[in-house]
N, C-alpha and C positions, 0 to 999 in steps of 0.2 A: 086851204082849210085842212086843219087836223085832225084826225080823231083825237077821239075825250078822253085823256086819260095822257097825252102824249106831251113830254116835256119839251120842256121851254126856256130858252134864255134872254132874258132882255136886262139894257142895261137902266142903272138910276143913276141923274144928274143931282149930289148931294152937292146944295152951297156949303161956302169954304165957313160960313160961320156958325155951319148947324153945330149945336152942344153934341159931343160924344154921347152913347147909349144905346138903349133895344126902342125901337120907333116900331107901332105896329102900319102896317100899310096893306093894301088891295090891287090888284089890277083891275081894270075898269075897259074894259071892251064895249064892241055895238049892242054885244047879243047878250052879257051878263058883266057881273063884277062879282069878283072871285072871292072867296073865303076870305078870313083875316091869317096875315103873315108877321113877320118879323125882322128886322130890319137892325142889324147892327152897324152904327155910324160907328168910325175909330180913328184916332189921329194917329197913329203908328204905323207905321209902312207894311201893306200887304206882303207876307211870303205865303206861299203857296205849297203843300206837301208836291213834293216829288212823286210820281208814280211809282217811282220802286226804291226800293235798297235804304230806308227807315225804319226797317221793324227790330231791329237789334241797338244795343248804345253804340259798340264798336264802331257803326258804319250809320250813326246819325245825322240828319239833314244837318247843316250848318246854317245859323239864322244870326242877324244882327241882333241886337239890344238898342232902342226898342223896336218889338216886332209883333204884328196880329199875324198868328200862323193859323193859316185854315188848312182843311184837312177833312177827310173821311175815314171812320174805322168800318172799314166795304164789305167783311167777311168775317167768317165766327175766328175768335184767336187773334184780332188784329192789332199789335203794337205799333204807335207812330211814337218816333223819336227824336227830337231837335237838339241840339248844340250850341251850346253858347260856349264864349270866355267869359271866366269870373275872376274876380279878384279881392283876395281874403278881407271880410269888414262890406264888403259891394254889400248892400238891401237890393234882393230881387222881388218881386212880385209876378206871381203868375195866376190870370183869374181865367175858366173856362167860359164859354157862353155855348151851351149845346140846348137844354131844355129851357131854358130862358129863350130860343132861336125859332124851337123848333115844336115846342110841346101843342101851339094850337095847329097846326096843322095835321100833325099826328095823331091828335088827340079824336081825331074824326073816321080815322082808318082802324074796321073792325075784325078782317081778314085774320092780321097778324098777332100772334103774342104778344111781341116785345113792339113796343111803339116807337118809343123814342131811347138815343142814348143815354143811358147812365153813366159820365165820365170818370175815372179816378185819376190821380195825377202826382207823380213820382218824382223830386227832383234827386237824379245821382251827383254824387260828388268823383271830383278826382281819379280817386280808390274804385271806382265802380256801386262804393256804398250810399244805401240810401239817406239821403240829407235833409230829407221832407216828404213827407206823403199826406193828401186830404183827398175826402170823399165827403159831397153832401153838404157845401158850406152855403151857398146860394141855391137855399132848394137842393137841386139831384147837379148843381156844375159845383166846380171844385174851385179852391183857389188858397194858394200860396204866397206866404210873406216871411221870409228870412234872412238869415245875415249869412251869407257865404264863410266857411270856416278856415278855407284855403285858395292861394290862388291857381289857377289851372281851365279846362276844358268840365262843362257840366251840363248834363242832358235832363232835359227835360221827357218823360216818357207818359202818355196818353193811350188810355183804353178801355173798354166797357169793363165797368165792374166785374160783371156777368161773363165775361169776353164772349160777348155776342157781337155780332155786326152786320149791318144792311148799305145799300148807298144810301140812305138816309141818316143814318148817323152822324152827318156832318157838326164840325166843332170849329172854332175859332179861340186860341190861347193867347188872349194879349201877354206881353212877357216885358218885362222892363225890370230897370235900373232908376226909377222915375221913387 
C-alpha cells in the first residue's frame, strides 16, 4: 500500500484494431476509481527521449520515419531535439499531443502556476535554418505540414513556449512521411 500521492506505473493491453487517437480512461481499484485521464493510441513505432544529450540540433536524438516520440520537457529551458532524414519534395507531418494528453488531469492541481505544457515546434533544415515553426494549432499542441526543400538530416526541436518545465510536461510528436 502506498501513500496518496505516490506514482505509479502500470501497463494497458490496447487491441491491434483500436482506431488511432486520444481515448479518455480511468483506473479502477477496490478502494476508488481515479480521476479522468488520457490515452493516446498510435500506430507508429514508440521512441522514447533519451535521458541526455538532446537539447542542442548538433547532437539530436536520431528517430526513424514514422516515429511517436515521447519525451518530457523536465526543467525550465528545456529543448528536446530529434533527427530525421529528409529528402527534397518528402511531405512530413508532425503533430504534438501534450494538452490534448494532459490538460484534465492538470487541470485539477492548484499548487502550481503553470499546469500544463504549452508546446511550440521548430522544424530545422539542413543549414541549421528554420523550415517551419507552429504554436497553437490543436488548442495549445502544435503541428506541422511541409514539403522538405532539400535533401539531408532535419531536426525536429520541442519546448514550452514559456521554456518552463516540470516532469509533467510530458509530450508525444507523431512525426511521418505518411
Amino acid at each position: 500500500r502506498a501513500a496518496a500521492g505516490t506514482p505509479f506505473r502500470f501497463d494497458v493491453a490496447v487491441p491491434d484494431n483500436q482506431p488511432t487517437g486520444v481515448y479518455e480512461m480511468r483506473v479502477a481499484t477496490r478502494q476508488a476509481v481515479s480521476s479522468v485521464s488520457h490515452l493516446l493510441v498510435t500506430d507508429y513505432p514508440v521512441v522514447v527521449e533519451t535521458t541526455t544529450g538532446n537539447d542542442d540540433p548538433k547532437v539530436a536524438q536520431q528517430v526513424p520515419l514514422p516515429a511517436a516520440v515521447c519525451g518530457v520537457c523536465e526543467s525550465d529551458q528545456d529543448v528536446d531535439c530529434f533527427r530525421f532524414y529528409g529528402t527534397k519534395g518528402q511531405r512530413i507531418t508532425a503533430e504534438v499531443f501534450a494538452q490534448r494528453t494532459t490538460e484534465c488531469v492538470h487541470i485539477m492541481v492548484s499548487k502550481h502556476p503553470i499546469y500544463h505544457m504549452n508546446p511550440i515546434l521548430t522544424l530545422l533544415g539542413p543549414n541549421g535554418q528554420v523550415v517551419a515553426e507552429n504554436d497553437n494549432y490543436f488548442g495549445g499542441d502544435s503541428f506541422l505540414n511541409c514539403e522538405l526543400p532539400e535533401t539531408g538530416d532535419y531536426v525536429v526541436r520541442i519546448r514550452d513556449v514559456r521554456y518552463a518545465g516540470s516532469e509533467k510536461f510530458t509530450y508525444c510528436v507523431e512525426l511521418s512521411d505518411r
